[in-house]
N, C-alpha and C positions, 0 to 999 in steps of 0.2 A: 224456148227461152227459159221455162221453167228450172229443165237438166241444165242448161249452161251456167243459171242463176246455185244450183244447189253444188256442182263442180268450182265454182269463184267464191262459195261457201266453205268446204272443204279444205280448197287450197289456203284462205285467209287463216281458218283453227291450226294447219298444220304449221305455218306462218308464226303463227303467234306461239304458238307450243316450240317451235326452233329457237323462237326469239329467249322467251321463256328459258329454254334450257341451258342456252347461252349464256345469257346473262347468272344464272344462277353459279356455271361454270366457272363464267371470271368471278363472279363475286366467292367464289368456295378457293381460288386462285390466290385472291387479295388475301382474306382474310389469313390462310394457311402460309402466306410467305411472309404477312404482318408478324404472324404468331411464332414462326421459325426467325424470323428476323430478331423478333424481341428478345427471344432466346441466345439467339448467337451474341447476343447484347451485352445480355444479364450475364454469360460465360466470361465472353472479354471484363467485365467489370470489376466482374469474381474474380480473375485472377491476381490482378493486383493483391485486393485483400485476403489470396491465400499465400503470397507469396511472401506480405509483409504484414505479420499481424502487429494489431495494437499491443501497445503492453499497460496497463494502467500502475502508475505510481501514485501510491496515497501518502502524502507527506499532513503536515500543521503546519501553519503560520499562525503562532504566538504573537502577541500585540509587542510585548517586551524582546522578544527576538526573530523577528520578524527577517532578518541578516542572515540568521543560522539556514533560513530555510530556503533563500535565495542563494547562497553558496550552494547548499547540496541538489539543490534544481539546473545550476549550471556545471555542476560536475559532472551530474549522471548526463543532461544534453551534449555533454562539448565530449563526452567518453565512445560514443556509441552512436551508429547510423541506424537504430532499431527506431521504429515508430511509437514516440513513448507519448501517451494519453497522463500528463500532469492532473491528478487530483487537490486541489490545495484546499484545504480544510481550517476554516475561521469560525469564528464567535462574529456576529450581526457588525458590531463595529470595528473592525477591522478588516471585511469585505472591500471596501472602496479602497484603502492605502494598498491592498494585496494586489488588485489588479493594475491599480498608479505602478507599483513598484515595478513590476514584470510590464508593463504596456510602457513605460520611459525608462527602459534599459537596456540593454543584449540581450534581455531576456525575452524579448516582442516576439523572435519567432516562434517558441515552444510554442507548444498545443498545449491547451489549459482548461481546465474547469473550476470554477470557485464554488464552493460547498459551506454551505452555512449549517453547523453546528449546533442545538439548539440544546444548551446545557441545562433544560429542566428535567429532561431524561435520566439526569443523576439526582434527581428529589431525592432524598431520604437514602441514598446508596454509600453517600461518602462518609466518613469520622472527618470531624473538624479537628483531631488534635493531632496530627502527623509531624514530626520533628523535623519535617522536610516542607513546608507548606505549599512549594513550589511545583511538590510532585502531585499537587490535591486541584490544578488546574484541569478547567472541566475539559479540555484536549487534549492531555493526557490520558482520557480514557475514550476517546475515538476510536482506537485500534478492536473497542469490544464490538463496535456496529460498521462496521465493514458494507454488511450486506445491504446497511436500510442508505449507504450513503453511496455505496455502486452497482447498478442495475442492470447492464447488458454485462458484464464481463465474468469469466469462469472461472482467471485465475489474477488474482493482484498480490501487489507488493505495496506493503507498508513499510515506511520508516519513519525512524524518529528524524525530527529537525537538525540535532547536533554530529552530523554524521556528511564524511564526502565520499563519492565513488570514486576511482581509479580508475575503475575495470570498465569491460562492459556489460551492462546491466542487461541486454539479451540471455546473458551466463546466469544470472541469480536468476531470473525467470524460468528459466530448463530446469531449474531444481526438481527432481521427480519426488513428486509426492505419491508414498504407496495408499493405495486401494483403502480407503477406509477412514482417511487421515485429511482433517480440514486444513494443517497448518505444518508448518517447518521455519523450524528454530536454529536458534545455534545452542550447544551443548555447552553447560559452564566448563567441561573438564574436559573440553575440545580446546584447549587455549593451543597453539603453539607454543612449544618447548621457549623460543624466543622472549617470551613473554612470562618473563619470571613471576610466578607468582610472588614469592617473598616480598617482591619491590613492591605488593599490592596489600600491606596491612590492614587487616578489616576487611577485606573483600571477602564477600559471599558468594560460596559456589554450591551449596546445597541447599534443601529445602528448608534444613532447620535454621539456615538464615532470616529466611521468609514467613515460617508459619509460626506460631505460637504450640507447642507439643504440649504444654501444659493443659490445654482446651482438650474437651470432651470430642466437639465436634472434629478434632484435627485427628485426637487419636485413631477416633471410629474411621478415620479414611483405610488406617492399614497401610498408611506410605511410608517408608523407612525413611527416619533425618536424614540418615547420609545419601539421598537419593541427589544425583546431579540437577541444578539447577538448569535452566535454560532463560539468554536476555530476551525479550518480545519486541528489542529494539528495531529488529530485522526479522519480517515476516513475509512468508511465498506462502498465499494462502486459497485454498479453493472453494469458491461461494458457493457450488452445491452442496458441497460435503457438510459446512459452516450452518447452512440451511438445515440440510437434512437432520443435523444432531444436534440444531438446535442450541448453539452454543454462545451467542448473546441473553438466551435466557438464564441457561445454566451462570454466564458470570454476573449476569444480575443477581441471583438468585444468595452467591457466593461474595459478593458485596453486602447483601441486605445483609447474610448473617453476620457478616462482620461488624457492622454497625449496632447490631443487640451485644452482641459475644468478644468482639474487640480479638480476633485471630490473628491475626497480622504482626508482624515484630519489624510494622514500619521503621521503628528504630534503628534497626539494626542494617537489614536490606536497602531502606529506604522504598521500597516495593509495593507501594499500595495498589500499582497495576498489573505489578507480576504478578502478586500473589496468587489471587483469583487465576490464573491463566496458566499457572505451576498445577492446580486443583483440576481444573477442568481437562488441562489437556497431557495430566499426569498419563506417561505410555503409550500414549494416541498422536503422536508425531513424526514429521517425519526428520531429516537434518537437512541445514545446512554445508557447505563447503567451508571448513572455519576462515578461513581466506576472505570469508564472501564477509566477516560479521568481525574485525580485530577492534577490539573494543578494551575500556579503561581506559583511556590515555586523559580520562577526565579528572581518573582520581587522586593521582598525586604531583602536585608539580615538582618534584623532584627525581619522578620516576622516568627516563629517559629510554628509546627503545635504538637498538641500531637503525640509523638510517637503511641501510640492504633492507632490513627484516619490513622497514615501513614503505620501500619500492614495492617490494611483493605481493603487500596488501593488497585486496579489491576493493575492501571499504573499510573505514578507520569511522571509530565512534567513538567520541567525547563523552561517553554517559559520567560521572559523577559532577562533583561542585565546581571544578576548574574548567570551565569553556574557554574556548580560543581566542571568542573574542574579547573576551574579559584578562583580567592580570588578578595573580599567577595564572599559567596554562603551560602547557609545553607542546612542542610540536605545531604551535602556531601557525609557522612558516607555512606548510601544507595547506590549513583550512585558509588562509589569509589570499594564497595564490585564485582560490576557485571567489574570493569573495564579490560581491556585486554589488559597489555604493549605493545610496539609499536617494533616490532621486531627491526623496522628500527632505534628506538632510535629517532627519530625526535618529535614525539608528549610525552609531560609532562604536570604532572600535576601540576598545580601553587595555592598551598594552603597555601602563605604566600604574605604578603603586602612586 
């Protein structure tokens, strides 16, 4: 009895040790087909997102033209089947009307983010006496902090509010930026031949529009006056690069001095956000496709462009004192077509003296 007792012994450890290995087997089974499964998962998931990246667009909505920026939001959506990530960038009270506007419009299906501004970051950087006061709005100098206002993305596009696309805005994102380079511009002396300068009296297209040469600090840069300007209406810009060189400090840095030393020939250029951004990213740029950036059509209303030459365009910008939706302006008809009434009834459009 004792052998039968220690052989029913035996056979149970072997038992349990079978059981044992078994179970260990499926469980190493489950786990490794969980684990390949989640994977084959995580691939299909990916592919979508490599197939269709985002694109972030950073625009402002101004309180006073609030129109301007839902026109150029539904230009660049209704142009392009690219997947664009809207950045809309406000001052604390105008957050709530920003998202009324686009949440009771056509504009409900964009993708969108609302970005609150917090304009004490411009303490002590601005001159109060700019002959332009409207360019001394604290959102007009948004385009300097890019990086503290978008935080997953590597390459974005800023524009100014007074501006429609045409084209498709997948195009102005391909802009290759060379090796080194945080941002790309358009070149002032990149105009199209079409785009007569003459008809543009008082336009600036060089530095010495923008800087003061008479300043010590301006001379010590070593930049020649006649160096071509560039507008920062339209920027394709790279946050690591912007990061790595540091170049929200540098234009504070280039603001503070302006504020002791008074550099700037805001008068002239009207530029108190160029300026700094002519300094900092003097050579260190890359371009635009001028196509991508036709601009002036703000500054004279008497200055008229061929229709053809305004087909061609990718993006048309309104930068001086004549806007679209104001009277004078020209080329209205254009900005007018992309425009998106104001749910709230508060923004119109004034195209009579």
């Amino acid at each position: 009895p004792s052998l039968l007792k220690k052989i029913q012994k035996n056979i149970n450890q072997v038992l349990l040790f079978l059981l044992i290995v078994t179970l260990c087997v499926i469980l190493y089974k489950k786990v490794h087909k969980g684990t390949v499964s989640k994977n084959d998962a995580d691939d299909e998931s990916e592919t979508p997102e490599e197939l269709e990246e985002e694109i972030p667009v950073v625009i402002c909505a101004a309180a006073g033209r609030m129109g301007a920026t839902m026109a150029a939001i539904n230009s660049i959506y209704s142009n392009t089947d690219a997947n664009i990530l809207f950045y809309v960038v406000g001052l604390r009270n105008t957050l709530t009307r920003i998202r009324k506007w686009i949440e009771h419009s056509k504009l409900r299906e964009i993708n969108f983010k609302i970005v609150e501004f917090n304009p004490m970051v411009l303490k002590g950087k601005i001159r109060p006496d700019s002959s332009r006061p409207e360019l001394l709005q604290p959102l007009n100098f948004v385009r300097f902090y890019l990086p503290l206002l978008i935080h997953q993305h590597e390459k974005v596009i800023y524009l100014d509010d007074d501006v429609i696309v045409q084209g498709d805005i997948q195009e102005l994102y391909d802009t290759t930026l060379a090796l080194g380079h945080a941002a790309a511009f358009s070149d002032d002396c990149d105009l199209p031949s079409a785009q007569d300068i003459n008809r543009l009296v008082g336009l600036q297209n060089t530095y010495m529009g923008y800087l003061d040469y008479r300043k010590k600090a301006i001379k010590d840069l070593g930049i020649s006056p006649s160096t071509c300007s560039f507008n920062p209406g339209v920027i394709v810009a790279n946050m690591t690069e912007w990061k790595h060189q540091r170049i929200t400090k540098q234009l504070e840095k280039w603001m503070q001095k302006n504020v002791e030393e008074n550099l700037y020939s805001s008068s002239l250029g009207g530029g108190v956000a160029t300026s700094p951004m002519l300094i900092v990213f003097h050579g260190k740029y890359s371009t635009i496709n001028p196509l991508w950036h036709i601009r002036h059509l703000g500054w004279n209303p008497d200055a008229r462009y061929s229709e053809h030459f305004l087909q061609e365009a990718k993006l048309l910008h309104w930068n001086g004192r004549h806007k679209p939706w104001d009277f004078p302006s020209v080329h209205n008809d254009l900005w007018e077509s992309w425009f998106v009434p104001d749910p709230a009834g508060i923004f119109k459009l004034n195209h009579h003296s």
